[in-house]
C-alpha positions as CSV (number, residue, x, y, z in Angstrom):
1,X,51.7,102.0,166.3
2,X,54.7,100.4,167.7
3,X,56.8,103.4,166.8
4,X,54.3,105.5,169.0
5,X,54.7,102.9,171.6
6,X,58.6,102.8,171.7
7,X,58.9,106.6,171.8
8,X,56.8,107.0,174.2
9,X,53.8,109.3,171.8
10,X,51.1,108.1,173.7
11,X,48.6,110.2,172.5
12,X,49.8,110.0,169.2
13,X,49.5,106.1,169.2
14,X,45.4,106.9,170.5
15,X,44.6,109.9,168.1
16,X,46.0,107.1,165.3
17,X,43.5,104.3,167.2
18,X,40.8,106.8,167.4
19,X,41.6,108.0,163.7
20,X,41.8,103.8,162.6
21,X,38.1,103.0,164.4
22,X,36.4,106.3,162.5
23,X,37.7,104.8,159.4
24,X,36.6,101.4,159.5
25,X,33.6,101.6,160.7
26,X,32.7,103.8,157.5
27,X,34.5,101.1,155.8
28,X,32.0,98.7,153.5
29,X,32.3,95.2,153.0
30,X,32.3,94.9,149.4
31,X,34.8,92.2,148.8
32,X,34.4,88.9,150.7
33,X,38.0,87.0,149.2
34,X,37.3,83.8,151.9
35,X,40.6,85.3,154.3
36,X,39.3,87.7,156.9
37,X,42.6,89.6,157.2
38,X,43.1,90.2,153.3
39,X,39.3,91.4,153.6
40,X,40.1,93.5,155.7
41,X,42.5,95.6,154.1
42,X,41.1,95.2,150.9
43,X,37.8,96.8,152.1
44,X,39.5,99.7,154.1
45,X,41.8,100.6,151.2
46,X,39.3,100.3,148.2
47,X,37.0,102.3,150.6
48,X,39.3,105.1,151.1
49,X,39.8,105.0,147.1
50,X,36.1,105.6,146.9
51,X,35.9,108.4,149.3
52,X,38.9,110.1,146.9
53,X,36.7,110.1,143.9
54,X,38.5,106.8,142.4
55,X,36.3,104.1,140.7
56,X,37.0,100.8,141.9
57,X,36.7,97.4,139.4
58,X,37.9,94.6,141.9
59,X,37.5,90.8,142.5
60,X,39.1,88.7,144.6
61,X,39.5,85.1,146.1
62,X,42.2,84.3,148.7
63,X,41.9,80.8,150.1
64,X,40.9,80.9,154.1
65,X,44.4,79.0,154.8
66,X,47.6,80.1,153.5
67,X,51.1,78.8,153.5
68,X,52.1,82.7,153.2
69,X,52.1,85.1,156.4
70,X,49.1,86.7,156.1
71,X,50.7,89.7,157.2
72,X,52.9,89.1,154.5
73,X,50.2,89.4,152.0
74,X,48.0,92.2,153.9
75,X,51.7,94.0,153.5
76,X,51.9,93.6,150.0
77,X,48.2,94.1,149.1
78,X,48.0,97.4,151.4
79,X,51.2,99.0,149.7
80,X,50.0,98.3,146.8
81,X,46.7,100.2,147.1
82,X,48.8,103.0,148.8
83,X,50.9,103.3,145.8
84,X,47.7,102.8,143.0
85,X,46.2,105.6,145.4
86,X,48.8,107.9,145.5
87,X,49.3,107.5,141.6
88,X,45.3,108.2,141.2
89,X,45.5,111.3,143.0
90,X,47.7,113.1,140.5
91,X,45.7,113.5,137.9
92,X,42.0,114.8,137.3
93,X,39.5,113.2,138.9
94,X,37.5,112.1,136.2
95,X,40.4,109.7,135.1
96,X,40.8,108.1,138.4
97,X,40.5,104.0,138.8
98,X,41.7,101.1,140.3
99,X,41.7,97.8,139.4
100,X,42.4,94.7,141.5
101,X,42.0,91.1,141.1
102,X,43.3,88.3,142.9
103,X,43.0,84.9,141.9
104,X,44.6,81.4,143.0
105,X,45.9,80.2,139.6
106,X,47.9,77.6,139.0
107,X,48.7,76.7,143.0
108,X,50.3,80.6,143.1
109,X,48.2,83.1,144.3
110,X,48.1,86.0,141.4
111,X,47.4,89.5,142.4
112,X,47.1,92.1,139.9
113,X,46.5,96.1,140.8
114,X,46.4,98.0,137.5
115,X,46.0,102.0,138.1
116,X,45.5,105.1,136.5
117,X,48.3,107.7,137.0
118,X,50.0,110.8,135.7
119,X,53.1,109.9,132.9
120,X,55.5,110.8,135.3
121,X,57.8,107.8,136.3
122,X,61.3,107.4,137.9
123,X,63.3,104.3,137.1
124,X,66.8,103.6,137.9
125,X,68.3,100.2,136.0
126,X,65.2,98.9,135.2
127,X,63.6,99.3,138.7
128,X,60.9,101.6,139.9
129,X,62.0,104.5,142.3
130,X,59.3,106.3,144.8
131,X,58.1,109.6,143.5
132,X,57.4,111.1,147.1
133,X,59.1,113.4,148.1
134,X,62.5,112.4,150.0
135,X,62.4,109.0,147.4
136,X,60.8,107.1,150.4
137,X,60.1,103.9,148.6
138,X,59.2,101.7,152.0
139,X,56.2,100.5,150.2
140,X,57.9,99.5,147.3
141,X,60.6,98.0,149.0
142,X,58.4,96.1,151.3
143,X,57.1,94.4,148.6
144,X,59.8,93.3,146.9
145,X,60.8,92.0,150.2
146,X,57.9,89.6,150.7
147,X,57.9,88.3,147.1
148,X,61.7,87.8,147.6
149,X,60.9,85.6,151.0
150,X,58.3,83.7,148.9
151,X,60.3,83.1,145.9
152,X,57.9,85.0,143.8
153,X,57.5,86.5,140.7
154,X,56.9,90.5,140.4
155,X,56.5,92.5,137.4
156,X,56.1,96.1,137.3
157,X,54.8,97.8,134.2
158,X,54.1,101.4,132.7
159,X,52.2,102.4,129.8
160,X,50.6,106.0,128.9
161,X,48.2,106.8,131.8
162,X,48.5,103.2,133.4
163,X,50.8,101.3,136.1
164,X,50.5,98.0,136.7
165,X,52.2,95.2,139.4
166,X,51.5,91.6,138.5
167,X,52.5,89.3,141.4
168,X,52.5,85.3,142.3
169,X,53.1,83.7,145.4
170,X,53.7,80.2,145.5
171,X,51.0,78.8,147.6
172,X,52.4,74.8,147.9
C-alpha cells in the first residue's frame, strides 16, 4: 500500500483496498489464537487456502500480549502461508493441505506450517532459494529476518511430497 502511496498509483492503492475488503469479509473466523492481529491473518490466509481447494488442519494459541512486534509475527506467519500456498498449488488438487499449529511452549512461541508440495526444491549451501520466477525470495527472506531480530531458532525441512518450517520465538 505504501508503495502505491509513494508513487503516486492512487487507484491502484483503492482497487488493492477495494480487492482487501471483498476478501475479508468472505473471510471466516475459524481460529480464535487470543491475539486479534495474528487472527487476523491466520483467518484470511487459511481462508484463501480453502477457496484454492487446500484442506486446512490448524490450531493455534498466541498469548494476547507479546514481547514480539506483532507485525513481526503477522509477517512471519503470512509469508509463511504464502509460501505453504504457493507450494500447494503445484500439484493435483486432491493432494493439497496445510497444516499449522502454534503453541507457546516452553516461554518461546513455536510455530509450525507443514505443507504438501511438488519434489521440486532449490537449495544453495544448505539454505532454501525461492522457486518463483525471478528467485524473489522476499518472503523467505523476511522471515529469516524476524527470527534473526528475535534471536530465534528456524528450521526448514523437505521430505517427498512435504515442506516443513519449524520456528521459536523467545517470548521473555
Amino acid at each position: 500500500m505504501r508503495a502505491h502511496l509513494t508513487m503516486g498509483q492512487y487507484q491502484e492503492l483503492s482497487d488493492y483496498l477495494r480487492d482487501l475488503d471483498t476478501d475479508l469479509t468472505a473471510v471466516d473466523t475459524v481460529l480464535k489464537t487470543g491475539n486479534v492481529r495474528v487472527d487476523a491473518v491466520l483467518n484470511s490466509k487459511l481462508a484463501a487456502a480453502k477457496a484454492r481447494g487446500i484442506r486446512v488442519n490448524a490450531k493455534a494459541v498466541v498469548p494476547r500480549e507479546l514481547v514480539i512486534n506483532e507485525v513481526d509475527l503477522c509477517v512471519v506467519i503470512g509469508n509463511l502461508l504464502d509460501n505453504a500456498m504457493e507450494g500447494c498449488g503445484k500439484i493435483d488438487a486432491e493432494n493439497r493441505f496445510i497444516r499449522v499449529y502454534i503453541e507457546v511452549m516452553k516461554e518461546q512461541l513455536y510455530i509450525y506450517v507443514s505443507n504438501s508440495m511438488a519434489d521440486q526444491v532449490r537449495r544453495e549451501g544448505g539454505q532454501y532459494l525461492s522457486t518463483k520466477r525471478g528467485n524473489h525470495g522476499f518472503g523467505l527472506m523476511r522471515i529469516d529476518r524476524v527470527v534473526k531480530k528475535y534471536d530465534g531458532f528456524l528450521n526448514r525441512q523437505h521430505e517427498e511430497g512435504v515442506f516443513a518450517t519449524e520456528i521459536m520465538l523467545p517470548l521473555a
